[in-house]
C-alpha positions, 0 to 999 in steps of 0.5 A: 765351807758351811757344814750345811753345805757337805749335803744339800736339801735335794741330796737329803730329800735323796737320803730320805728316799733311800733309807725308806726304800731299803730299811723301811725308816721313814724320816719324810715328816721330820723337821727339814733343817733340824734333821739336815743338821743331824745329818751333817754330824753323822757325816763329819763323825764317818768323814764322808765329805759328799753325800754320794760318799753317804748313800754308797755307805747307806746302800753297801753296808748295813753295819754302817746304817746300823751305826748311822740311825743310833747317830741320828736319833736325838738322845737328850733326856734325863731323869726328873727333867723339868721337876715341875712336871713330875710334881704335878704328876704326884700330887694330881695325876697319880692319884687319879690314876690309882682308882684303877685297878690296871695302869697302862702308861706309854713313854713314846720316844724313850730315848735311854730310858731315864724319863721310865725310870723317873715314872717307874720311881714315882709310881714305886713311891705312891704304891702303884709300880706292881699293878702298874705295866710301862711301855717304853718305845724308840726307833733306835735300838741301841737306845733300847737296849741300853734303857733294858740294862738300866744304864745311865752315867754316872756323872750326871746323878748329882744333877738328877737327885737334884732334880728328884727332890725339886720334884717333890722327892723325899727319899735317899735317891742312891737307894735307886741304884747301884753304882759301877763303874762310870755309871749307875745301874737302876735296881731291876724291881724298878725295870721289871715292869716295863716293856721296851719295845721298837715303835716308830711314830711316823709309820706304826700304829695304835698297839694298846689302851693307855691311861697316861701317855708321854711324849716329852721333847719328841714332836718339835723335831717333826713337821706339822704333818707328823705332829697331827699323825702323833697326836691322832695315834695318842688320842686313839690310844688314850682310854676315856679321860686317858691322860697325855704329857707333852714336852714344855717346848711342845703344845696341842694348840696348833694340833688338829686334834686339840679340840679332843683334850683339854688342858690340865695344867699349861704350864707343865703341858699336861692333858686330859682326853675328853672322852 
């Protein structure tokens, strides 16, 4: 037996309606065999070996559903991912940027919040975090919560400074944190300005003006309908010649809002709003 075959496309479609019908989540619009996967996962985690098994916990048991959203989230980030990127957001963006007197920046889909605390760094270091406002969206509250207490493993901030100084970096990274225990806690003057909040992209709307959105890593886990309403509620949200950032997997060329950006640097997947 296949693990694909513990749930079939028809059962999914099932477990989609369900989950819309009775907590408001829609994953309609997400990628059909990425999100079969990642159902497949949560239940061999809940050892429900059926799919009726999964709807009888989905519909009985909201601790379950609790559980099983903070499951089937994709949870892959990391600070200074593809450093690349965050150069060319300090030598060409961020300069732009500090011409106004207010920043507005979107992180749609923060995960943990290790992409926020790599901008909220960025921002510290070219003397623009205290006029400066983030807002950092998921659909996963656990993830939430743990990006507010600023928590990211320790184990992996060796790879993240290493990160940070490809990046363009020049300071001691461990001035950023503190270390406890198993993980690193983010000094809260780099927390302070950020506002986490829930915000789901296949069914909310526009809530704020911004200057420079990021979305990295989030649209290749939904269909192409999704990506264009994404993509549509960015560029609504964009103020004039408002900035956005895609992952580098991810791009604007099939996009039915394309024809509204133009491209500043390709190969980091970096845009610009034409109006």
């Amino acid at each position: 037996m296949t693990a694909h075959s513990l749930i079939t496309m028809e059962e999914l479609e099932d477990i989609i309606h369900l989950v819309r019908r009775q907590y408001g989540y829609d994953f309609s619009d997400y990628a059909r065999a990425s999100l079969q996967r990642r159902v497949v996962r949560c239940m061999q985690k809940a050892n429900c070996l059926t799919a009726y098994e999964l709807k009888y916990q989905l519909t009985n048991d909201n601790r379950f559903f609790t559980w099983f959203i903070e499951s089937l989230t994709v949870n892959v980030t990391e600070m200074f991912r593809d450093p690349a990127f965050y150069k060319e957001l300090r030598n060409s963006v961020l300069p732009k940027l500090a011409s106004y007197p207010t920043i507005k920046i979107w992180h749609a889909g923060c995960s943990t919040g290790e992409e926020v605390f790599s901008m909220a760094i960025l921002l510290h270091e070219a003397g623009l975090l205290n006029r400066t406002r983030l807002y950092a969206t998921d659909l996963n509250p656990a993830n939430l919560e743990r990006a507010r207490q600023g928590i990211v493993p320790l184990q992996n901030m060796k790879e993240y400074t290493s990160n940070y100084i490809q990046s363009g970096g020049t300071s001691d990274f461990s001035s950023y944190y503190t270390a406890r225990y198993e993980n690193a806690i983010i000094h809260k003057e780099y927390r302070k300005n950020v506002v986490f909040a829930m915000h789901n992209l296949a069914t909310d709307q526009v809530f704020n003006e911004f200057q420079l959105i990021c979305c990295r890593n989030v649209l290749i886990y939904f269909n192409r309908n999704l990506q264009n309403r994404a993509m549509t509620l960015f560029s609504d949200s964009l103020a004039p010649l408002g900035y956005l950032a895609l992952g580098m997997k991810e791009s604007l060329m099939f996009s039915e809002a394309r024809h509204q950006f133009e491209t500043i640097n390709p190969a980091v997947r970096i845009y610009r709003s034409k109006i």
